[in-house]
N, C-alpha and C positions, 0 to 999 in steps of 0.2 A: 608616414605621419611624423610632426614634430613634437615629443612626447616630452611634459614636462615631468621629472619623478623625481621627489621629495625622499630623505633617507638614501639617496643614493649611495652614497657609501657605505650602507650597512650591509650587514649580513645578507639580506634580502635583495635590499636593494641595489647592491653590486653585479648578482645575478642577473637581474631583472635588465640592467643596463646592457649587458654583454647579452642578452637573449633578444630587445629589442634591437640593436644596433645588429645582431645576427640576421634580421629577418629585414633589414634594410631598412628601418626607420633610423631620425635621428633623435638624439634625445637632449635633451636640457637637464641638467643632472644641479640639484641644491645642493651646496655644500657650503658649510660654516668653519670646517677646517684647512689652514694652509698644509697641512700635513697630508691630508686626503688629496686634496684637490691634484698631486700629479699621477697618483692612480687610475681617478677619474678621465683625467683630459689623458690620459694614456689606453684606457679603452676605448676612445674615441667620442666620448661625450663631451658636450658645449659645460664646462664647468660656469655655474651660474651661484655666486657669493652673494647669500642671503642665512636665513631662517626660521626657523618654523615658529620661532619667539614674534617676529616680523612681518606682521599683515601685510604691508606694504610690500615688502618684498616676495610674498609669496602672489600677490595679486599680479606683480609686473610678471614674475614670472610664468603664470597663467595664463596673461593674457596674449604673450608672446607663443603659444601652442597650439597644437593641435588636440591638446585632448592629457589632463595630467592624472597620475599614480600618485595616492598619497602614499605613502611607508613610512614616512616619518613617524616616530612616537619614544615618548622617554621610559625607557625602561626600568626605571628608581622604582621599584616598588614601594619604597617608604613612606613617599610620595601618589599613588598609585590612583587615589578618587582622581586630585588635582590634576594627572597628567590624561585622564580621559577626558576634562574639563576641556582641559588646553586643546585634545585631539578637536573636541567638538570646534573651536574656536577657530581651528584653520581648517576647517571643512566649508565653515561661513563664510571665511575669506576667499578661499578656493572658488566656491560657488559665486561669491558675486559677479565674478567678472565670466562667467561660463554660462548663466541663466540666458534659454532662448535662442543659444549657439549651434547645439545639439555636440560640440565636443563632450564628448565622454570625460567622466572624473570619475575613477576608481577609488574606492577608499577601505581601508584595511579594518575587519575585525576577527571574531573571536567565535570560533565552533561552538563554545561552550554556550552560548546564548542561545542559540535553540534546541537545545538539550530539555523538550517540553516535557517529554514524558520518563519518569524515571525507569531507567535500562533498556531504553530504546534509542536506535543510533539520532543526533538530531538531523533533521531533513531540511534540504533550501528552505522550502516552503513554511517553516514552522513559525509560530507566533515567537515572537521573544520576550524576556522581561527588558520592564523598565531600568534605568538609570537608577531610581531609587533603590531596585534592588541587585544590578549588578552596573558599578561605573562603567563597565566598557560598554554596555549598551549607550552610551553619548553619543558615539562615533554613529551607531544606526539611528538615532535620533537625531540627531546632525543630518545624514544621508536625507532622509525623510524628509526632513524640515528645507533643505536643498532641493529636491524633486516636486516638493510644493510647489516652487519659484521656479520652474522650468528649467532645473538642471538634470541635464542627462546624467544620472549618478546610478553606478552600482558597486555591490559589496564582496569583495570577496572576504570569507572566513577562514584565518588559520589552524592548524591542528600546531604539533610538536613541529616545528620546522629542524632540516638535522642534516648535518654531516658528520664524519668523524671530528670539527673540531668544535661545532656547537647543536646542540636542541632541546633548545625553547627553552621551556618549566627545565627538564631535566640539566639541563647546565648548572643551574644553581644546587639540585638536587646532588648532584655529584662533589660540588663544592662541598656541604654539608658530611657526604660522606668520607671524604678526606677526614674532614676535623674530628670525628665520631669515630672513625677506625673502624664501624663497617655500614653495612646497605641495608637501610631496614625499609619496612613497607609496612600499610594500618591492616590488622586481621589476615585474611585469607592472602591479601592482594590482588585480590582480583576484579578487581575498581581499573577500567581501561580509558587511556588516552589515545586519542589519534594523531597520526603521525603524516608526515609527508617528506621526501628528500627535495632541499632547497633547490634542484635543477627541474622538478619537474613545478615546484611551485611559481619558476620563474615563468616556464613557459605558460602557465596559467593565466599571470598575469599579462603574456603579452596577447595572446587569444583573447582573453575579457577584452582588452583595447581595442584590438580587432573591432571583435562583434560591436562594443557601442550599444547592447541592449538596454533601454533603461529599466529603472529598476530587478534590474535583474540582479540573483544572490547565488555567489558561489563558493563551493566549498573543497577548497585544495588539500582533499584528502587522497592518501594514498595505502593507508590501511586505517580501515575501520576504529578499531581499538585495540591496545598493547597492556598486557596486562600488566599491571606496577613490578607485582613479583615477579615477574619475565624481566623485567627493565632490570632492576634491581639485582636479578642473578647474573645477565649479562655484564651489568659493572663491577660485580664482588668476580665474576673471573678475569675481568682485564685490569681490575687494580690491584688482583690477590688479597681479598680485604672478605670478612664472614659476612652472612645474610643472614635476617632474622627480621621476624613478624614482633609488630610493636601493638600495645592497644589504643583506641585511638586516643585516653586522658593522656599519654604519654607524648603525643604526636608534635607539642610542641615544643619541649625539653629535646626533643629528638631531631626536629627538624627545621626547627626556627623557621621565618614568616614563611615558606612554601607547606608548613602545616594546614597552612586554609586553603592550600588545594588538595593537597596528597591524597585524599581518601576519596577525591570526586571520583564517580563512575560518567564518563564523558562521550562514550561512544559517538562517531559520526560517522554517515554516509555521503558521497558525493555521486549517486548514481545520475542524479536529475544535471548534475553540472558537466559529468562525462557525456552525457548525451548532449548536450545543448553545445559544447566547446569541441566535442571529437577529442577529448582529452585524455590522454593516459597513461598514467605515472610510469615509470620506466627505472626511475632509481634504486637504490639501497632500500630493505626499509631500514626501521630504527634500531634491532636487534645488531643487526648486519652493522652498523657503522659503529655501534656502541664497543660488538667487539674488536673494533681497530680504530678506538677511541686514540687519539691525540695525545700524546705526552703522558703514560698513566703515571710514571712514576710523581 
């Protein structure tokens, strides 16, 4: 296939590039940086100069494909309604030019959305909320509103994505724990994220490409849930820094804007997606990479 994928250069999406071009596709790789871009044509992808700001240029590059990977999205949390806004926007673009094709368009979301029942892992299958009550459900409203129009769309869902030098929520998390001098967690801690290492999430997404199923929802989990105060003691040994339990009025004196997540209990399973892709995860988990975290000093 000639895969076009969005975010190429990022964390994810760099993988993603080196695991399609592994298994013999080629790829159309977006990049908006002169700085990226010899990375890029250096793993062997068609560097394509655009952006995700840029309808137009995300439609040429679509329709130059066989089937594209969105991963693009702006990480500004500050920002954070607006840039699910924005995801939605180049999902509509995406999809114009792919309605009726049958190329597959992958598009990126977020575990925590079907997290229907509280302390239950969430499941493909599950209902989500809306946009009104969590922005990133856009991007599956996007999808939706896409597949209305005969695009072959489906979703995959992230947990913590992770190596030793980044994952996910917890990078920021760790950031905080620098400036605070130690690792704290809300109550018990045992409110759990799920996790996945970034090489098996890549091959995730190249299998979803593969298959082509529409509407199909998957979720590139690789453990279940990780308990905070497990995360948080792993960091207090590799920065040598104390752990300690916070209440949750404290949570944001304590943790600044990753307080409106810290205390979620997120649990999720990907058995329905192991079965349907033959998938299964092989890397680090998150514990494992935390304690050979990246530059602790």
């Amino acid at each position: 296939m000639r895969v076009f994928v969005t975010g190429a250069t990022g964390f994810i999406g760099s993988l993603v590039v080196k695991e399609l071009i592994g298994a013999g596709h080629q790829v159309i790789g977006l990049c908006r940086s002169e700085e990226k871009a010899p990375a890029l044509a250096a793993a062997g992808a068609e560097v394509y100069r655009g952006s995700i700001a840029d309808p137009d240029s995300l439609e040429h590059g679509a329709a130059g494909s066989d089937g594209v990977i969105q991963l693009a999205f702006n990480h500004n949390f500050s920002t954070f309604a607006q840039n699910c806004e924005d995801d939605r926007a180049v999902i509509e673009a995406l999809g114009s030019v792919l309605a009726g094709s049958n190329r597959p368009l992958i598009v990126t979301s977020g575990t925590g959305l079907a997290n229907a029942a509280p302390g239950q892992p969430a499941h493909e299958d599950n209902s989500i909320v809306g946009a009104d009550v969590h922005p990133r459900a856009a991007t599956e409203e996007a999808a939706a509103a896409a597949a209305a129009k005969g695009v072959n769309v489906s979703v995959v869902r992230l947990p913590q994505v992770h190596d030793p030098k980044r994952q996910g929520l917890v990078t920021p998390l760790i950031m905080s724990y620098r400036e605070k001098g130690a690792c704290a967690y809300v109550g018990d801690g045992r409110n759990r994220w799920p996790a996945a290492h970034v090489t098996d999430v890549a091959r995730l997404y190249r299998l979803a490409i593969e298959r082509a199923e529409p509407n199909a929802k998957y979720h590139a989990v690789g453990e279940e849930g990780v308990a905070l105060s497990d995360i948080a003691k792993a960091i207090g040994r590799r920065l040598e820094l104390p752990v300690k339990s916070v209440a949750a009025e404290e949570a944001p004196a304590v943790f600044g804007w990753p307080a409106r997540f810290i205390a979620h209990d997120v649990p999720a399973s990907s058995a329905e997606t192991r079965r349907k892709l033959g998938w299964t995860p092989t890397g680090p988990g998150l514990l494992a990479d935390l304690e050979q975290l990246a530059d602790p000093a």
